[in-house]
C-alpha positions in Angstrom: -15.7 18.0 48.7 -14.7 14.5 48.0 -14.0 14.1 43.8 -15.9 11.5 42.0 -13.8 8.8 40.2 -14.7 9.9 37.0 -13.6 13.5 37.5 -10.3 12.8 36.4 -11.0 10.9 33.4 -13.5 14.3 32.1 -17.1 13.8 30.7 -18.7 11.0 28.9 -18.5 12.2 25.2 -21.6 12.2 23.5 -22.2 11.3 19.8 -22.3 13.9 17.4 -26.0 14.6 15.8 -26.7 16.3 13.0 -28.9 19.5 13.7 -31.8 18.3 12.1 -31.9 15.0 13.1 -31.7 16.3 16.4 -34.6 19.0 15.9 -36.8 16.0 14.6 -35.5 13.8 17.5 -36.7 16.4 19.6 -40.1 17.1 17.8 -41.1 13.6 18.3 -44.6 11.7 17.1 -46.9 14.4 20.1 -44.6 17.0 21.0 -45.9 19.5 18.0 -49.8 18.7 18.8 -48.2 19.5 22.5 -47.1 22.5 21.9 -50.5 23.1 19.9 -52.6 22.2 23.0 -50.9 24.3 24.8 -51.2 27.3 23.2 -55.0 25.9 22.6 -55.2 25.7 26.6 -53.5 28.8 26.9 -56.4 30.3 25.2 -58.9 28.9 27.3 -57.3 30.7 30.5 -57.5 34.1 28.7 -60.9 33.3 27.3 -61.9 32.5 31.1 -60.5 35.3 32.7 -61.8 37.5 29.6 -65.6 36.2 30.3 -65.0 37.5 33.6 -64.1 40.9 33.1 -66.6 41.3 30.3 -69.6 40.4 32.4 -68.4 41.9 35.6 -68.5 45.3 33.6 -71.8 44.6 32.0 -72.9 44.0 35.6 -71.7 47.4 37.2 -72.9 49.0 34.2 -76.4 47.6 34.4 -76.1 48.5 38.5 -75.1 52.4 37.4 -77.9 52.6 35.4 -80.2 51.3 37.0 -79.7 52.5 41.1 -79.4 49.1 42.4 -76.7 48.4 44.2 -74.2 45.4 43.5 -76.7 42.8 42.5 -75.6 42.7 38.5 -72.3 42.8 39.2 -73.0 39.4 41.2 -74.9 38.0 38.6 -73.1 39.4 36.1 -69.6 37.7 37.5 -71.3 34.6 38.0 -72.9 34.5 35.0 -69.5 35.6 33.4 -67.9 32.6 35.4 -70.8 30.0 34.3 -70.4 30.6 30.7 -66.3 30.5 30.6 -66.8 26.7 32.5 -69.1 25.6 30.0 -67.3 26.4 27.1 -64.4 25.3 28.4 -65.6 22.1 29.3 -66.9 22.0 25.4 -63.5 22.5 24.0 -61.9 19.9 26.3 -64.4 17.8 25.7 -63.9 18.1 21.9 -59.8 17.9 22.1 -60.4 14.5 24.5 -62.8 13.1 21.3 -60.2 14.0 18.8 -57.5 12.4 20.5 -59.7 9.4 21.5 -60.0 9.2 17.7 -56.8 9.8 16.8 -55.2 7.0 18.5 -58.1 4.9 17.6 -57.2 5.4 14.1 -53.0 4.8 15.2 -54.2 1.4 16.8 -56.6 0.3 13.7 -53.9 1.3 11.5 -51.0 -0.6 13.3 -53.3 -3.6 13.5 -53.3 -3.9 9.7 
């Protein structure tokens, strides 16, 4: 394996940075409200799969109860499925209109 010419010389040295400046270097202007979405959209996955589950159950229990055969549990996932979209769609939907409003605000205040 052919050496590179700078091999010889060792690495670039890099400047030394205090720890916290390098945290808050790190953390940046978005990275926190990142890290919040996240976790927010992390949520959302749980909360879908959760839906899911909880109508899926209510459908076979509906199904044992009453003798017919896997008709609730149909409805039941679908309308487990339909409710997780929709309210995911209306927390997205909010998040995009607070961001929307968030930079709006940045971009009124910078114009100032």
């Amino acid at each position: 394996m052919a050496e590179s010419p700078r091999s010889s010389e060792g690495p670039e040295p890099r400047p030394e940075v205090p720890l916290p400046e390098a945290l808050a270097r790190l953390e940046g202007e978005g990275s926190a409200r990142s890290m919040g979405a996240a976790g927010r959209y992390a949520g959302l996955g749980i909360q879908f799969a959760a839906s899911i589950v909880v109508f899926l159950y209510a459908g076979q229990w509906l199904d044992r109860r009453l003798g017919t055969a896997p008709i609730f549990l149909y409805v039941g996932v679908f309308t487990g499925a339909g409710a997780a979209f929709y309210s995911m769609y209306r927390n997205l939907m909010a998040d995009q209109k607070r961001d929307e409003a968030a930079a709006r605000a940045k971009r009124e205040k910078q114009q100032q």
